[in-house]
N, C-alpha and C positions, 0 to 999 in steps of 0.2 A: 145657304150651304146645305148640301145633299145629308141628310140623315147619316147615312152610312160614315162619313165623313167626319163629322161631329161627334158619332159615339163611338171613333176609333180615337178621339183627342179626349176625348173622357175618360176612353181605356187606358191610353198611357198616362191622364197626368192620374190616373187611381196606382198605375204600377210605378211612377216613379211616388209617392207618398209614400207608398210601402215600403218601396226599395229602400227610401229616407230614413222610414221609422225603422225597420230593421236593423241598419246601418248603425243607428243611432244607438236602439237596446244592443244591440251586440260586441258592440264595439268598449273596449273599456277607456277609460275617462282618462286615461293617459296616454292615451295611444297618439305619438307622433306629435309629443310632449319634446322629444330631443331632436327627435329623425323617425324614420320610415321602421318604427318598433314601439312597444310598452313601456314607455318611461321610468313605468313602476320597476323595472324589472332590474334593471341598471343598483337601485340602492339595493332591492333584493339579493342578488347575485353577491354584492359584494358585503353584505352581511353575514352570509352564510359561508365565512369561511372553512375550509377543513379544521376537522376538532386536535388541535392537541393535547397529548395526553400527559405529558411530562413527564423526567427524566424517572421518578418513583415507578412509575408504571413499566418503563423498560426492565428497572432495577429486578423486581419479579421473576421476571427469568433469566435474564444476561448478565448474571453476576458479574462474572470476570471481567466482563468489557465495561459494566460500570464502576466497578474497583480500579479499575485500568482509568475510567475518564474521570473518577473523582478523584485520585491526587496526582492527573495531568494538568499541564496549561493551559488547556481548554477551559478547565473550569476553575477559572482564577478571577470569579466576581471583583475584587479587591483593583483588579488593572484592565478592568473591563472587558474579561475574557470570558465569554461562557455559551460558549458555541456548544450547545445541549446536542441531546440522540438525534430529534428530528428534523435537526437544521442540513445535516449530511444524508438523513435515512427515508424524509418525509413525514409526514404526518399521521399517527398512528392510530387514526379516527376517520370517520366522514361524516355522510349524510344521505338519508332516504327522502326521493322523488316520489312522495305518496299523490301526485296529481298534479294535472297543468299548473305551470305556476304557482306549486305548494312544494315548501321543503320542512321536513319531518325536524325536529332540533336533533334528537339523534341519530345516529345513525349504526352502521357496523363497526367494529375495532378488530383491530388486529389481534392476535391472528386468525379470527373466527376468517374472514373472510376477503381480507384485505393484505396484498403482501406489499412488505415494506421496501424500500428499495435501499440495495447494494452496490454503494458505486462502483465499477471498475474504473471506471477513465479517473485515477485520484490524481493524475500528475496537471489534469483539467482541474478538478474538483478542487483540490490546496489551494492552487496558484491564485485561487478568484480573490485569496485575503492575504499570498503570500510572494507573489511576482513583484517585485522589486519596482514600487511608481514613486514617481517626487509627490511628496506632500504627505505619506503614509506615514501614520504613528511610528517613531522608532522605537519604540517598546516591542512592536508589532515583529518577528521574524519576516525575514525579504529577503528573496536572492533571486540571481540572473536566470531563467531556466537553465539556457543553452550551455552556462558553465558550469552549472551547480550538479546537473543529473543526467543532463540530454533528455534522451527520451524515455529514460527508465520510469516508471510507475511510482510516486513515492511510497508505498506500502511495501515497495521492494527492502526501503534501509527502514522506514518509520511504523514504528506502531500507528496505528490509526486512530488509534483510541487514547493515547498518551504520545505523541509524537517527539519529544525526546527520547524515547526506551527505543534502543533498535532492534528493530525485528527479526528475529530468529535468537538472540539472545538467551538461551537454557540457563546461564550462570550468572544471570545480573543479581546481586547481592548473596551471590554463596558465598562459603566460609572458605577464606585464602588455604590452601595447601601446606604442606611442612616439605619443605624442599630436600632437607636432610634425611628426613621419613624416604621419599621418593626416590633416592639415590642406589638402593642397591635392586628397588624394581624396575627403576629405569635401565638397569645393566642389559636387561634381555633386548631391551629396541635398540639401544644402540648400536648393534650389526648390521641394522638397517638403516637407521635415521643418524647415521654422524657422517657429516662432512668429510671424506667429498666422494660416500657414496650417491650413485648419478640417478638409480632406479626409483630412492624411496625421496621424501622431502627430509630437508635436514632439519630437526627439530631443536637444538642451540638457539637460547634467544626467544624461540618464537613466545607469541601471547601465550598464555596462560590458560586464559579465557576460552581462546578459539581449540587449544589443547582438550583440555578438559571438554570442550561441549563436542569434538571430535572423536574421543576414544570413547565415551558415552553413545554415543552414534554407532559405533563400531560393535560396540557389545547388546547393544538392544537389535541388533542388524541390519534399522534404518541404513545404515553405512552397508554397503552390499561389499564384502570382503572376506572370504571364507579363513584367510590367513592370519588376517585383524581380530577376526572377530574370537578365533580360537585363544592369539595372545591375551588379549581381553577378560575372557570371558568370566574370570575368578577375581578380576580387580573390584574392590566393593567402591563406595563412590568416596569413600574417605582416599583408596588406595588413588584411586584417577584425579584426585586434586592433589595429592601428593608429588606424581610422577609428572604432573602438569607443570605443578611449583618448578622440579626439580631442573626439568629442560628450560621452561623461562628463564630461571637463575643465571644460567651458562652462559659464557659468552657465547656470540653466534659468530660460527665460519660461515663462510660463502663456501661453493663446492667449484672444483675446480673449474675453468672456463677459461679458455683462449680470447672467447667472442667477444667484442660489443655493438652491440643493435645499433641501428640509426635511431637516435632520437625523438626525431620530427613523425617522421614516418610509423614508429609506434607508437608513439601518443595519440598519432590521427585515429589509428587502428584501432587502439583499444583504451578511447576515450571512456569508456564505459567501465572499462578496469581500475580505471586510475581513480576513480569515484570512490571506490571502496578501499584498494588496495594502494593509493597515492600514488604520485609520480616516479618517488624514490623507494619503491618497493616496501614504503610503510605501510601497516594498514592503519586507518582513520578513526577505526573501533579494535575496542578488544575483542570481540567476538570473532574478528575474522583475520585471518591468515598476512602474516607478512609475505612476500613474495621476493624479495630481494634477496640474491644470493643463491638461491634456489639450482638446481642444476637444470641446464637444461632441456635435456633427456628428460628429468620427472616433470619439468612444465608441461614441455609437449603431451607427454603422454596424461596428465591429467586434463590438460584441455580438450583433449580429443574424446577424452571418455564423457565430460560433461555435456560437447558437442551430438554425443551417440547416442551419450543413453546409460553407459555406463555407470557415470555417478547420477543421482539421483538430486538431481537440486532442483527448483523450478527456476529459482534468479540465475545460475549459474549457466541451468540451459537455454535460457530467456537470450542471456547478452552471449553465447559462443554460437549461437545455431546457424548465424549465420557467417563464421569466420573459415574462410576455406585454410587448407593447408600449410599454403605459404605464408597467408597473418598469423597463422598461431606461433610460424617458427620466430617469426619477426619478434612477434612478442615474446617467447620462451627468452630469444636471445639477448632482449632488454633487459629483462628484468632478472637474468642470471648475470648480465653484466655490472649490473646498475650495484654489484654487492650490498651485505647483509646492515644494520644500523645496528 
């Protein structure tokens, strides 16, 4: 064999040795232990979960929302309920990458550097423990989507933090009204609010609850109403549960109306309505508005304002934004026919 020949099969089986040994030192001792990866790295990864910090640590600064989640049904250990801050918010901790394949035990926490997440999609986010399956705890709350809400948001009606408390609620546990008290200051609204004037809402009847948390609105000027807010303006907050009682008390008239709606056809409409304000113009909470009886003339026109821009509500302009003309009459005209309870 030619010389030349022989110390070029020298030269490779020296470069494949190396290539070998290198191979070998470099390579770590797990590698393509499971598949075409670090074996090691598989238990690593899943040991280093994100750090939770637990609900104490939230408590610190979110008071209210953990006053809110400690005497909600969230956190009812006793029925196996206790869907803590993190389970909805994430993890209020992590972990520092100090090196290939090295994780630090601790790492950053919120809020230095870490932000925590806010769900928006909650009508996703509920449903994963509260959509309605056979076999589910019935201790557990469960309902249809498509009947229960459509597509509203539930943080629309529920606290998030207590989800029996509805939201928007200003008067949940205030001190009831003196109806009798309320009687001779109720005298000035009723020029505008008695049956069957058609401009203002008739207030006969209505909640209590949604009164009061309404003329309150009116005087702090959240309520954008230059005329409201003037009647208002001297009532202290004993006087506005007073004048609240006093209209609840009343029987309620309906306001006059010829009309009645198709049924079918406004229900389809303002499936979204009836969530709140029920079928038969009741509403489902006291915090909010009966609408049955109503005239039509002030329906319209307060849907339109919510639609515009007018009133100021974000749920109210949430579910009209997209109701053109003709559904708002349809509905005005239901539920002024549908009279008062």
């Amino acid at each position: 064999m030619p010389k030349h020949i022989s110390r070029l099969l020298v030269l490779m089986v020296l470069f494949g040795a190396v290539a070998y040994g290198a191979k070998q030192y470099f390579t770590v001792s797990s590698y393509y232990a499971y598949g075409h990866y670090r074996g090691d790295s598989v238990a690593q990864m899943a040991s280093q979960k994100p750090k939770l910090m637990g609900t104490a640590y939230c408590a610190q600064c979110h008071v209210a929302q953990s006053t809110a989640w400690t005497g909600g049904v969230h956190n009812n250990p006793a029925q196996g309920k206790a869907v803590k801050c993190e389970v909805c918010h994430g993890p209020a901790g992590g972990r520092d990458a100090v090196g290939p394949f090295e994780i630090a035990s601790t790492g950053p926490t919120h809020p230095i550097n870490v932000k925590m997440l806010i769900p928006t999609d909650t009508a996703r986010l509920c449903t994963n423990c509260h959509e309605r399956i056979a076999g589910r705890p019935a201790q557990q709350p469960q309902i249809v989507i498509a009947d229960h809400a459509g597509t509203l948001q539930c943080t629309t009606c529920h606290d998030p933090h207590s989800p029996r408390t509805i939201a928007g609620s200003v008067v949940a546990g205030a001190v009831a009204g003196d109806a009798a008290a309320g009687q001779a200051m109720a005298a000035a609204c009723a020029a505008c609010h008695s049956a069957p004037y058609k401009m203002g809402p008739s207030l006969a009847g209505q909640n209590a609850a949604y009164l009061a948390d309404a003329i309150a609105a009116y005087k702090a000027g959240t309520r954008d109403n230059p005329v409201m807010r003037a009647m208002v303006q001297s009532l202290s907050d004993a006087n506005i549960r007073d004048v609240s009682a006093y209209f609840a008390a009343q029987a309620c008239r309906s306001a006059e109306s010829n009309e009645t709606g198709g049924t079918d056809k406004a229900v389809a409409t303002g499936a979204n309505c009836i969530v709140c304000h029920g079928t038969n113009g009741v509403a489902r909470q006291p915090a909010w508005p009966n609408l049955g009886g109503q005239s039509k003339d002030y329906l319209v026109s307060a849907l339109k304002s919510y639609r515009d821009g007018g009133h100021k509500n974000p749920q109210m302009s949430a579910i009209t934004k997209d109701l053109r003309d003709p559904d708002i009459a349809t509905l005005a005209t239901y539920f002024a026919g549908v009279g008062c309870k």
